[in-house]
C-alpha positions in Angstrom: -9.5 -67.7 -92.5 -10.7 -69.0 -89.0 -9.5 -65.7 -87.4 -11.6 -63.9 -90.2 -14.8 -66.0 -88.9 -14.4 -65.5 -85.5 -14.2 -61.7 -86.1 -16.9 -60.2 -84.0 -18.1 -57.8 -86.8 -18.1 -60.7 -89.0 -20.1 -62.6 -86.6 -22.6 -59.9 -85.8 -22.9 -59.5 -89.8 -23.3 -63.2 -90.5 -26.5 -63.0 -88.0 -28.4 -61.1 -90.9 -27.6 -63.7 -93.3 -30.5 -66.2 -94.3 -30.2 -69.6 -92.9 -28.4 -72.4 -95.2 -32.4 -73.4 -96.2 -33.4 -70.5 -97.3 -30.1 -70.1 -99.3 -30.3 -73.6 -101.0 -33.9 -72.5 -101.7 -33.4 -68.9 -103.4 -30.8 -71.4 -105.2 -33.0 -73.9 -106.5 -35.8 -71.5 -107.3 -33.0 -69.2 -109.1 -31.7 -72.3 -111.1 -35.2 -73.3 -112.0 -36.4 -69.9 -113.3 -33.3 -69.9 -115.6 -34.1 -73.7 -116.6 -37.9 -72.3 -117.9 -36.5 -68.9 -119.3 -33.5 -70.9 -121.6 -35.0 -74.2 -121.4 -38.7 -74.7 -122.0 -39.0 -71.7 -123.5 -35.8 -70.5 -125.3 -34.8 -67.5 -126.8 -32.1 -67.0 -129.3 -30.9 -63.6 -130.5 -28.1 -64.9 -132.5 -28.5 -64.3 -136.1 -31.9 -62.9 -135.8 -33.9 -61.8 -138.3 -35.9 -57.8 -139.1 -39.1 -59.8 -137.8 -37.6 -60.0 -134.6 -37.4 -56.9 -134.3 -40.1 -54.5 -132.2 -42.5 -53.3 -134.4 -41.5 -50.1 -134.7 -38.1 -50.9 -136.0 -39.9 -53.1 -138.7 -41.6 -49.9 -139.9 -38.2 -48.8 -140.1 -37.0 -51.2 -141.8 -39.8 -51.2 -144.8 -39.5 -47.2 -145.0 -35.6 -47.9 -146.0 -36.5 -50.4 -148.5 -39.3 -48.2 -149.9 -36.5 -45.3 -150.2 -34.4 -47.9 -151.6 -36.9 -48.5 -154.6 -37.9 -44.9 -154.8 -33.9 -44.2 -155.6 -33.6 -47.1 -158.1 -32.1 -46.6 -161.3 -32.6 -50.4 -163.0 -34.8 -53.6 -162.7 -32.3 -55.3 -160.4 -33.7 -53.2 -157.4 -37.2 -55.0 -157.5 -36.0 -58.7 -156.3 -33.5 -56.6 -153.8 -36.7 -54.7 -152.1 -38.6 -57.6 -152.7 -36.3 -59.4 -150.4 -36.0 -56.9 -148.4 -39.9 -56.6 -147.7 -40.4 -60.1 -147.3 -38.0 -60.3 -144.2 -39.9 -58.7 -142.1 -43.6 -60.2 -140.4 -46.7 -59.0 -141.9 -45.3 -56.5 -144.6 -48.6 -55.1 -146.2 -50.4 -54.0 -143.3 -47.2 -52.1 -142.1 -47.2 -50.5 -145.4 -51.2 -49.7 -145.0 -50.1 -48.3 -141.4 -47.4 -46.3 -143.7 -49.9 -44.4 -145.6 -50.1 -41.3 -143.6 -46.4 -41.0 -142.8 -44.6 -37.5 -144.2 -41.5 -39.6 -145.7 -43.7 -42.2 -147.5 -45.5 -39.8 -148.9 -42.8 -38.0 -150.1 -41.5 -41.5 -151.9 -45.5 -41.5 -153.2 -45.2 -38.2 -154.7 -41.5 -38.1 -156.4 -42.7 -40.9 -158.9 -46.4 -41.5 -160.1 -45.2 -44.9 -160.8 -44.1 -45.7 -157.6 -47.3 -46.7 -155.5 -48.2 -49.6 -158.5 -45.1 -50.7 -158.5 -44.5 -50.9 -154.9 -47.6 -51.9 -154.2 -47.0 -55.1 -156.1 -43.8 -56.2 -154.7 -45.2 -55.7 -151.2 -48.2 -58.2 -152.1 -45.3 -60.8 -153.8 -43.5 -60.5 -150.4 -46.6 -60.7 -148.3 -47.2 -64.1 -149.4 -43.4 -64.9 -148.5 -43.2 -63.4 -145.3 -43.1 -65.1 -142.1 -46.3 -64.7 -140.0 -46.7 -62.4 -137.2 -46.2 -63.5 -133.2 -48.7 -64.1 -131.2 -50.5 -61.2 -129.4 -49.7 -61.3 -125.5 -52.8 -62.4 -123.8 -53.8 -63.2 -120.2 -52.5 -66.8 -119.7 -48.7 -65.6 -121.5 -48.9 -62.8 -118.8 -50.3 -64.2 -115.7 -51.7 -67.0 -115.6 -48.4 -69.0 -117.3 -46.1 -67.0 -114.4 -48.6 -68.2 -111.8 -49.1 -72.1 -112.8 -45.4 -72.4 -112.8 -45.3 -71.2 -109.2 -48.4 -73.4 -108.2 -46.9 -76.3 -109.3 -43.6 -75.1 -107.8 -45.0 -74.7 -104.2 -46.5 -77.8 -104.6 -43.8 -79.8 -105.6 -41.8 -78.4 -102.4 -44.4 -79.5 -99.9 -44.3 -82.1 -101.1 -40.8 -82.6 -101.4 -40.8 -81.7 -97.3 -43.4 -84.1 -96.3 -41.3 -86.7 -97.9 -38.1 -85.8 -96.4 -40.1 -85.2 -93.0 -42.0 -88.6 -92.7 -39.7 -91.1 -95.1 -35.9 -89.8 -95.6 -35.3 -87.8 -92.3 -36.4 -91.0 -89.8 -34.0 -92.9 -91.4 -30.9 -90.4 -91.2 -31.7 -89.0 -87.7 -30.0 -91.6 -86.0 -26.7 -91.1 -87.5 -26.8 -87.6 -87.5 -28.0 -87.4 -83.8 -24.9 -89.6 -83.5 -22.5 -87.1 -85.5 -24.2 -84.2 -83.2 -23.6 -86.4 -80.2 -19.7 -86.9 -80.7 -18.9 -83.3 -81.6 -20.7 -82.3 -78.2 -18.9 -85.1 -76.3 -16.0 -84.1 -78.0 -16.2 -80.6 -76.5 -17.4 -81.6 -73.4 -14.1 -83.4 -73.2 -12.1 -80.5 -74.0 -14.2 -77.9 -71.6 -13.8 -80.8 -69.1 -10.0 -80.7 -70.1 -9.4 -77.6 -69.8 -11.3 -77.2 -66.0 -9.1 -80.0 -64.7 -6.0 -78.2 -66.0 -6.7 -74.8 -64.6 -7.2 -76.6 -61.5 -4.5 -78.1 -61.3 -2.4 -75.3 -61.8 -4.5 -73.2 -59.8 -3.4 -75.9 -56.9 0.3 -75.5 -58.2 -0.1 -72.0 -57.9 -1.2 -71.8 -54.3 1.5 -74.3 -53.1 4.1 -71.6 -53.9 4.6 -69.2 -50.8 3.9 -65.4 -51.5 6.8 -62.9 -49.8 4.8 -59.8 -49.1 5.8 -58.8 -45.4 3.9 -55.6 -45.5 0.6 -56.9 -45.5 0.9 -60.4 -44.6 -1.2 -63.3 -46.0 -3.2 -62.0 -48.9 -6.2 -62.4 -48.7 -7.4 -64.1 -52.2 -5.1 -66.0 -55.0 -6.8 -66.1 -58.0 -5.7 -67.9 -61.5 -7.0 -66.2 -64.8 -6.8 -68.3 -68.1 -7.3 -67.2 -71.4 -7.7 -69.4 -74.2 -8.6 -68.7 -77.6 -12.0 -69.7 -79.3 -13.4 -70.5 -75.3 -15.7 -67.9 -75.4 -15.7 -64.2 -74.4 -12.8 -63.7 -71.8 -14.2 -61.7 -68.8 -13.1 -63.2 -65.3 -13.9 -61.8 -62.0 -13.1 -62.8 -58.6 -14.2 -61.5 -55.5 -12.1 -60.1 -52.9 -13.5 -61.6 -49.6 -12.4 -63.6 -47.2 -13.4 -66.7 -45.8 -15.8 -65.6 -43.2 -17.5 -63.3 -45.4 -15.9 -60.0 -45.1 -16.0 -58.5 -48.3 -13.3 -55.7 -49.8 -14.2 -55.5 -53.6 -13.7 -57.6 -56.6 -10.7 -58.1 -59.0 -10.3 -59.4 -63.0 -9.3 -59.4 -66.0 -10.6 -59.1 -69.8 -9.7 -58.4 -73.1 -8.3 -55.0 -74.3 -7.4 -54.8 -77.8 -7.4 -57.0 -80.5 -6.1 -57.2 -84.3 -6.5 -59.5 -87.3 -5.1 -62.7 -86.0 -6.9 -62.4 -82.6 -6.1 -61.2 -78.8 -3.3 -59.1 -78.4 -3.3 -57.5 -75.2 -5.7 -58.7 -71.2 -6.6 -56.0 -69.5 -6.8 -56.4 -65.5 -8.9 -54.5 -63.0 -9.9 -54.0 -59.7 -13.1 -52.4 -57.6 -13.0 -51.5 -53.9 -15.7 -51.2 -52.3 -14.7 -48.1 -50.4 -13.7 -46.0 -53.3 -16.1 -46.6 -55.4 -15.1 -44.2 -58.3 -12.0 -45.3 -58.9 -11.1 -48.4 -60.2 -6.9 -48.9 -61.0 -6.5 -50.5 -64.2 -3.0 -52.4 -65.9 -2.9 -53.6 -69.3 -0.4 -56.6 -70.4 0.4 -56.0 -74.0 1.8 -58.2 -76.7 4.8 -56.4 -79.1 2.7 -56.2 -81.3 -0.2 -54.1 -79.3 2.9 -52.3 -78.2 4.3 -51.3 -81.2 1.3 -49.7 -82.4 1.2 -46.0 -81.7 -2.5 -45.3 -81.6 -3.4 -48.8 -79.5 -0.2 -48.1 -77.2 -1.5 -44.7 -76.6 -5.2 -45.9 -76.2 -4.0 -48.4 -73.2 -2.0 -45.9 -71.4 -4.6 -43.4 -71.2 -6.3 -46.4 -68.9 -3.3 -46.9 -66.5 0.0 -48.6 -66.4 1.4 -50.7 -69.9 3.1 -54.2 -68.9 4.6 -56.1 -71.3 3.2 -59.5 -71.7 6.0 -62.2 -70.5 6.5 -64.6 -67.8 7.1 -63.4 -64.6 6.1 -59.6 -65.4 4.4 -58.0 -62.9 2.0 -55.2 -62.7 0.5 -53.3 -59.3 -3.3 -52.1 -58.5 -3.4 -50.0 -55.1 -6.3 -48.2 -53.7 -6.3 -46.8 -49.4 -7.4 -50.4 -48.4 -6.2 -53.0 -51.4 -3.0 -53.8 -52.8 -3.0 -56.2 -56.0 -0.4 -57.8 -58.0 -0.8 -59.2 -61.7 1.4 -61.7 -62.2 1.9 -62.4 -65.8 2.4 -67.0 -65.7 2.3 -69.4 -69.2 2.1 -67.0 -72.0 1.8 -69.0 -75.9 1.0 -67.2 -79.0 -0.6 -68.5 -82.4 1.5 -71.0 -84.4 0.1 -69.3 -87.6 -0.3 -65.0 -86.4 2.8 -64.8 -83.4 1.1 -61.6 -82.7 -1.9 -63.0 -81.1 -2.2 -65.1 -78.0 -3.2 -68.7 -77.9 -3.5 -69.2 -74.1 -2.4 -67.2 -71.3 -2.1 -67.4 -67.3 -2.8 -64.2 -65.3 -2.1 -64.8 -61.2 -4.0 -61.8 -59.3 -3.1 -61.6 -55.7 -5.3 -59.1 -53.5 -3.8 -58.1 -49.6 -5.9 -56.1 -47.2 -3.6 -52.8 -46.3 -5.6 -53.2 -43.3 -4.8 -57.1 -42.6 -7.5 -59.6 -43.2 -10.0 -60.0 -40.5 -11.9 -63.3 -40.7 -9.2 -65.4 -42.6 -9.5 -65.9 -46.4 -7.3 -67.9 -49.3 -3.8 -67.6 -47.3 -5.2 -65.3 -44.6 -5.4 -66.1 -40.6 -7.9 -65.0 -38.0 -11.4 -66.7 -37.5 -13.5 -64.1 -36.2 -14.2 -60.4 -37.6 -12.7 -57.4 -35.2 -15.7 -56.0 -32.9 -16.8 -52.7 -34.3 -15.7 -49.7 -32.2 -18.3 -47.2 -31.0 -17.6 -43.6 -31.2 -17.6 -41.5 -28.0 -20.5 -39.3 -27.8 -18.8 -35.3 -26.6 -20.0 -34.4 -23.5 -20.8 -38.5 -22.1 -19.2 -39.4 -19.0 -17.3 -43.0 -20.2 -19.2 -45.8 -18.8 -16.5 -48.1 -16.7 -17.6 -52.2 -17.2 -18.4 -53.5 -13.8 -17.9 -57.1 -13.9 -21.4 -58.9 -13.9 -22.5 -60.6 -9.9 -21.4 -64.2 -9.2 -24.0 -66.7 -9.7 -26.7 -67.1 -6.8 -25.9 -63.4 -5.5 -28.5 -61.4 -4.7 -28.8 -58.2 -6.6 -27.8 -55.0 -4.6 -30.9 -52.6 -4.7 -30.0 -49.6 -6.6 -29.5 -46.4 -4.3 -30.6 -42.7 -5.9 -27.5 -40.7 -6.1 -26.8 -37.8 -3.8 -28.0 -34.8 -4.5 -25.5 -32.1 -5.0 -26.8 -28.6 -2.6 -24.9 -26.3 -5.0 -25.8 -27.8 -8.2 -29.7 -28.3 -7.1 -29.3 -24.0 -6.1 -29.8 -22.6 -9.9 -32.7 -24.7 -10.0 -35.4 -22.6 -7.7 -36.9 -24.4 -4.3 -38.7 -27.4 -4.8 -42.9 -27.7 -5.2 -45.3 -26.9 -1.8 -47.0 -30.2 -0.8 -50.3 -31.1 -1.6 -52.9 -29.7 0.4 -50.5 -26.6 1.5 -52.2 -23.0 1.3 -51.6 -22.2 -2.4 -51.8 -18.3 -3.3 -54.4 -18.4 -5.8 -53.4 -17.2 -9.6 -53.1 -13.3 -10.6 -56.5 -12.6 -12.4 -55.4 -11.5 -16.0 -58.8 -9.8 -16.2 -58.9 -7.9 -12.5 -61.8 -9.4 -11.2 -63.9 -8.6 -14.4 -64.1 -11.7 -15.4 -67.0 -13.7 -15.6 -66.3 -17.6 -15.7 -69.7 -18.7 -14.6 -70.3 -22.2 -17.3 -73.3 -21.3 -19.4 -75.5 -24.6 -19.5 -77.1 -24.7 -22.9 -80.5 -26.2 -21.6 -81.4 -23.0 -19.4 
């Protein structure tokens, strides 16, 4: 039943559901409607009688006993019809609305004698019959409806200004009390729970990590799961302790069945590739054993079945990350779905992990290299003058004869005879300045 409530269809349904006020309300107003339909006014259609009946089945009723009597053959049918006309409310005038009818006048016509005679045993019954219902009118229609929800509404405001101002002050205290325990209570657990993953987190770290490839890695990161704690989504950045930052690693829920989570999904993200982010699943046998979910988690990457110990590998150019499947413990009631469940992700830097991390060395970040320019003589590094030397004044370079000779002879100096310039115009030309205010 609890794994049916924490369903998260069943939750996200059970958000449209009213509040438990506004149920125990529609409740109490339901239970009170049926107390003034059967109650203060009840109706009883067991054993009834023809003058229950809707008028038109009355009419009915008196045209059978007036074809009764039309077919009679002895005295004994008077008291029958009699009888039978005094059942129902207000006889005579539905014999007067009769008149005009094709089938009582066809009993009025097949015996002269008919219309006396019938005509007295309606005015015997008349006086026997029961009387005729009252007519609807506006109070029966409205105006009863209406005072019953009047004194309803008041009644309930009432009803709340009571419990708000007398009952409630004296029950807040203990159920601010009750409220107070369950939230200490899980506190204590969330509490609980943050001390153990630490600890085992700490555990964890102790332990050495043999990866001679890439050295110290450069984060170790625990990953619990535990069911009912909320929506399972960790993330952990890759970076190392000086900043440097490679990408980010995690691990969620993949699939799910009835009884709860039955296979953690774990990730990573480098920040150098962007568009593609390596993906493992660790599946339960039962996640496994499905066709259709087995096929749906390898279509994402690599399947690892979840046990202690197993192992499963991310790898981009730059990161290489092992999952490393820790405590696994199922459901005592479902086997099929996990309880709790430790994931270890361990990140290394292909590369090496400049500026030091969770197991890495190095304190600084390597200097960035500048590309060579094509076509720039290399600048050697000249070590920089002893203090209190005095600077050496900076000499122009030789000038190279045969590299200066493609460049044409130098400038006259100033004040040298300068040919003047070719005339474009031949001497025809006038450049004379025109002064406006001639």
């Amino acid at each position: 039943m609890s794994s049916f409530l924490k369903n998260p269809t069943v939750v996200i349904v059970a958000g449209y559901f009213p509040k438990l006020t506004t149920t125990i309300l529609a409740v109490v107003c339901f239970a009170l409607g049926m107390i003034w339909a059967y109650g203060i006014q009840p109706v009883n259609f067991f054993n009834g009688s023809p003058a229950q009946l809707e008028q038109s089945f009355q009419d009915q009723w008196v045209l059978g006993a007036a074809g009764r009597y039309a077919s009679r053959n002895s005295d004994a049918f008077a008291g029958n019809v009699q009888g039978m006309l005094q059942s129902v409310d207000d006889p005579a005038g539905i014999v007067a609305g009769l008149q005009n009818s094709d089938e009582f006048q066809a009993y009025l016509q097949s015996d002269p004698q008919f219309a006396a005679e019938f005509n007295g045993l309606v005015t015997q019954a008349q006086a026997q019959a029961p009387a005729p219902p009252p007519r609807p009118n506006v109070f029966n229609n409205i105006i009863g409806p209406l005072v019953v929800l009047v004194v309803f509404a008041i009644l309930f405001i009432l009803g709340k200004v009571l419990w708000t101002l007398l009952i409630f002050p004296f029950l807040e205290p203990t159920i601010a009390r009750l409220r107070g325990e369950e939230r200490d209570q899980s506190a204590s657990k969330e509490r609980q729970a943050i001390i153990d993953r630490n600890a085992r987190m700490a555990a964890m770290i102790d332990t050495a990590v043999d990866n001679k490839q890439y050295g110290d890695p450069v984060i170790r990161k625990l990953s619990l799961f535990k069911d009912g704690y909320g929506n399972y989504d960790d993330s952990f950045n890759i970076e190392t302790d000086a900043g440097f930052y490679y990408g980010e690693a995690g691990a969620t829920i993949s699939e799910k069945n009835e009884g709860g989570v039955t296979a953690i999904e774990v990730w990573m993200f480098d920040k150098d590739e962007f568009a593609n982010t390596p993906t493992a699943t660790f599946a339960t046998d039962a996640a496994m054993s499905d066709p259709e979910v087995l096929s749906k988690m390898q279509a994402k990457g690599d399947v690892v079945k979840l046990e202690p110990g197993e192992k499963a590998v991310l790898e981009t150019k730059a990161l290489y990350i092992e999952a490393i499947a820790r405590d696994i413990d199922f459901k005592a009631d479902d086997p099929s779905a996990l309880n709790e469940s430790s994931i270890e992700i361990i990140a290394w830097s292909k590369a090496g992990a400049p500026g030091g991390g969770s197991g890495a060395s190095g304190d600084t970040m390597p200097a960035p290299a500048m590309p060579e320019m094509p076509g720039m003589p290399s600048m050697p590094a000249s070590p920089p003058p002893p203090p209190g030397a005095s600077p050496t004044p900076l000499a122009p370079p030789p000038l190279n004869p045969d590299a200066m000779a493609g460049f044409g002879s130098p400038p006259p100096p100033p004040g040298a005879g300068n040919p003047p310039p070719e005339d474009p115009f031949s001497g025809a030309g006038d450049f004379t300045p025109v002064n406006p205010n001639k």
